[in-house]
N, C-alpha and C positions, 0 to 999 in steps of 0.2 A: 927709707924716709928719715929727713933728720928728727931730733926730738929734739927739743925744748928744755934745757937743762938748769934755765932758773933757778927755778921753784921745783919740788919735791909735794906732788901731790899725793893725800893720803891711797893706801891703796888695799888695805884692811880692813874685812869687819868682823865685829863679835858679835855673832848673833846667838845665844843661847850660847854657848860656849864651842860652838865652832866657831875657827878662824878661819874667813873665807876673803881667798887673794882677790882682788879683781883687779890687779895688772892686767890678767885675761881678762876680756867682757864675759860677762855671765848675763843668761836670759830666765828673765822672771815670765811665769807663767799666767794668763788671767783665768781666773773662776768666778766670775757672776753667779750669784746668790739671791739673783732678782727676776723676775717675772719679766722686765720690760727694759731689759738693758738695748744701749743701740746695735747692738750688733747679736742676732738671735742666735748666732752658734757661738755663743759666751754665756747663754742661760743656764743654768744647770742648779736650779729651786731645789733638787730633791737631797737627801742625804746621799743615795746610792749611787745618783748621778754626779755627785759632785766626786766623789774617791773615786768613780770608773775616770774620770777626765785627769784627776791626779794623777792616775796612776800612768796614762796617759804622757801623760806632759813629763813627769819626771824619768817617763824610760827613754822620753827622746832627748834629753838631756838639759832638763829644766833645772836650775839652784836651787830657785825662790819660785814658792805660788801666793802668787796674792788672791786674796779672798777677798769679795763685797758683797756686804747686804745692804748696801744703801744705792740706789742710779744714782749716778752725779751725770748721764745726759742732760742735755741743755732742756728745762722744764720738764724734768721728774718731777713724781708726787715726793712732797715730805711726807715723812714714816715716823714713827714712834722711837727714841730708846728703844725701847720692850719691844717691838716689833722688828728690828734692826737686831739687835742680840739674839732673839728667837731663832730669826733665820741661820747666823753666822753660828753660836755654841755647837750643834748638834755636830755641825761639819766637822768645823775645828777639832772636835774629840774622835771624831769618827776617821779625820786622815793622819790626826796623831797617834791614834790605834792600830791602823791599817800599815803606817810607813813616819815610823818613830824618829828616824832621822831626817824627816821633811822639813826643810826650813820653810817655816809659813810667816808672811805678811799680812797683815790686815788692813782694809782699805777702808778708812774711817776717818771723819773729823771732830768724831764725841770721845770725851777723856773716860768715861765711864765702860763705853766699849771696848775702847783700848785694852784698858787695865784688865777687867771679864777674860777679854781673849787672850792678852799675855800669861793671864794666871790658870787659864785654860791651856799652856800648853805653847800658847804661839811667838814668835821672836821678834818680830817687824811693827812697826808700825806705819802706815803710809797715809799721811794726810794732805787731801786737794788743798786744804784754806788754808794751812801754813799758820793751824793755831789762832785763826782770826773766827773761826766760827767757833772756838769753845779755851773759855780765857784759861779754862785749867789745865790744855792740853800739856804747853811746854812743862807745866812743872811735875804733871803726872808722866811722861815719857821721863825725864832728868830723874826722878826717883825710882823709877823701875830701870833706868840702863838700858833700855832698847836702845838698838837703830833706829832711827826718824827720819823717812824722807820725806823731804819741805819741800812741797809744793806751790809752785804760783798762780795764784788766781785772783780777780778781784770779782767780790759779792758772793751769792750763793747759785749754786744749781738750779736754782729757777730765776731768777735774773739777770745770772752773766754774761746773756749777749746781748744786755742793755750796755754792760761797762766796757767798750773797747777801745775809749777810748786812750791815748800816749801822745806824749808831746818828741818823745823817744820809747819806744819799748825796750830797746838790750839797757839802755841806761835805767831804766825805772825795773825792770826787775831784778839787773846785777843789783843795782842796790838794796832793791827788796833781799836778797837774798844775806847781800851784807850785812845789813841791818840784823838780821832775825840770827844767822849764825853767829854774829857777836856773841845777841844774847843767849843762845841755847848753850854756847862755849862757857857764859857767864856763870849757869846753873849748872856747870858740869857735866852736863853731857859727851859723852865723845864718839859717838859712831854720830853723823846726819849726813845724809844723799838728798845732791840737789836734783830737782825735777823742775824746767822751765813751765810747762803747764802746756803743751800744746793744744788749741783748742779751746782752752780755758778762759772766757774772756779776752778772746784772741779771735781777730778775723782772718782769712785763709793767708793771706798777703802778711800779717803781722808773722805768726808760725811761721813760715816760712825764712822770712826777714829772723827770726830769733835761730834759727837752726844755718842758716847761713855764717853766726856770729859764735854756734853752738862751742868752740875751740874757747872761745874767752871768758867762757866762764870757767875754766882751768885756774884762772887766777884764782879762785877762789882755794885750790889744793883743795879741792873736797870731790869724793866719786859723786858719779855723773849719770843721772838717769834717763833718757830720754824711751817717751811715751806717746807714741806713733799710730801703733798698728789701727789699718781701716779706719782712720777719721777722718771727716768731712774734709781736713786739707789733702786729702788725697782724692776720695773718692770721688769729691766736688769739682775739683782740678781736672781730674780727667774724666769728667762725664759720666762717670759707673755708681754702682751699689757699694755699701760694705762689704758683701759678700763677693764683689769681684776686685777686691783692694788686694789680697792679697801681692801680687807682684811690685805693684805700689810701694805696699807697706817694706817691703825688702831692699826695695831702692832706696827707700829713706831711711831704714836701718842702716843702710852699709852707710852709706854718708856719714851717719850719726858714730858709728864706729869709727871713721877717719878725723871726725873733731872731737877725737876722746871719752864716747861715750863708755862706760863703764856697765850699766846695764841695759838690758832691753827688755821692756815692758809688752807684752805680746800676746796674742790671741792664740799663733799659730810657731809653737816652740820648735816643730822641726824644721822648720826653713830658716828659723831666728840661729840656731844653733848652726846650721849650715853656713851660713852668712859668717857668724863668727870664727868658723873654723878656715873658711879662707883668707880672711880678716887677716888672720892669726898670723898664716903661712907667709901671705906678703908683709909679713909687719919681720918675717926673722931675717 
């Protein structure tokens, strides 16, 4: 396959002070830390349960696990700070205890939680609102030197599938994303992965249309996250469950790996890991 030799997209992160290549895609793991997440084999509330699934995910060849205590399904209940921290500290310490060189994510858009769980041990940040749900996020990541994945969405988790609507969607988010890495480049930051938002204030037809386009946002030179697995653009599409997404979600992986994705966000890391390893083979 030919590459594209323009531009020189970044292909390094520091995360805690590993440097981690993703020339190769790497697959992030999901851990639900919520009671009523949409897809119930991502639940895992307990502390014991949540290190059995880590440890899980990381022997089938997970990088990253990303942690949430907050649903961001479409019309979640709003949670507390204190109640969002509660759930997510205990884990955090308890799978930095268990597997010290775990690279962990947090999946938050409160600047307070963030910083808790960075100083708790963890290396990621990953925010849905892209720093729009909390004004002190960008400056609280820029001062601590995380990674930051910026995510696209418009409004909050209970009513962004009031906002769908776009006069263009690839153009109003490329930009959105322009926009925001200027300035997080401004404050100094230098690790941020883009994340289109699938799903996110997106009807099934828009997601789709953004992943069709998913190669151009390379312009940007910045790694690439696409966040798939078992969502209503699949599941809704072909008339099944979350729980029968699976093959779905693999189809739309590999694709997402042919227009440059970098990592994959995932329920189900041994098939994601699989996927990337053939990825790989056709790509030498």
């Amino acid at each position: 396959m030919a590459k594209d030799t323009f531009f020189r997209k970044k292909d390094t992160l520091n995360a805690g002070g590993y440097l981690i290549d993703l020339s190769s895609p790497k697959v992030m793991g999901i851990i639900n830390l919520t009671p009523d997440s949409f897809f119930a084999g991502s639940r895992k509330p307990g502390i014991d349960e949540a290190v059995i699934q880590a440890s899980k995910m990381l022997g089938e060849g997970a990088t990253f696990l990303d942690l949430g205590a907050y649903s961001s399904r479409p019309g979640a209940v709003d949670i507390s700070i204190q109640e969002e921290t509660d759930r997510l500290l205990p884990v955090v310490e308890a799978i930095r205890s268990e597997y010290p060189e775990a690279i962990l994510s947090i999946d938050t858009f409160r600047s307070k939680v963030a910083e808790t769980a960075i100083n708790a041990g963890a290396h990621i940040i990953n925010d849905i609102s892209g720093g729009q749900l909390d004004e002190d996020m960008f400056a609280t990541v820029a001062r601590l030197q995380v990674p930051y994945i910026l995510m696209h969405m418009k409004g909050t988790p209970q009513n962004m599938v009031q906002k769908t609507d776009y006069e263009d969607i690839f153009a109003e988010v490329y930009d959105y994303f322009a926009s925001k890495c200027y300035q997080l480049k401004q404050m100094g930051l230098h690790d941020v992965i883009i994340d289109p938002g699938f799903g996110f204030a997106k009807k099934q037809e828009q997601s789709y249309a953004l992943m069709s386009r998913l190669d151009e946002f390379n312009r940007l030179q910045l790694p690439l996250l696409a966040g798939v697995s078992r969502k209503r653009m699949i599941h809704h599409l072909l008339g099944i469950t979350p729980e029968e997404s699976l093959n779905g979600t693999t189809a739309l992986n590999t694709i997402a790996l042919t227009k440059g994705a970098n990592i994959l966000r995932v329920h189900d890391v041994k098939e994601a890991v699989e996927a990337v390893k053939i990825f790989t083979a056709c790509e030498r």
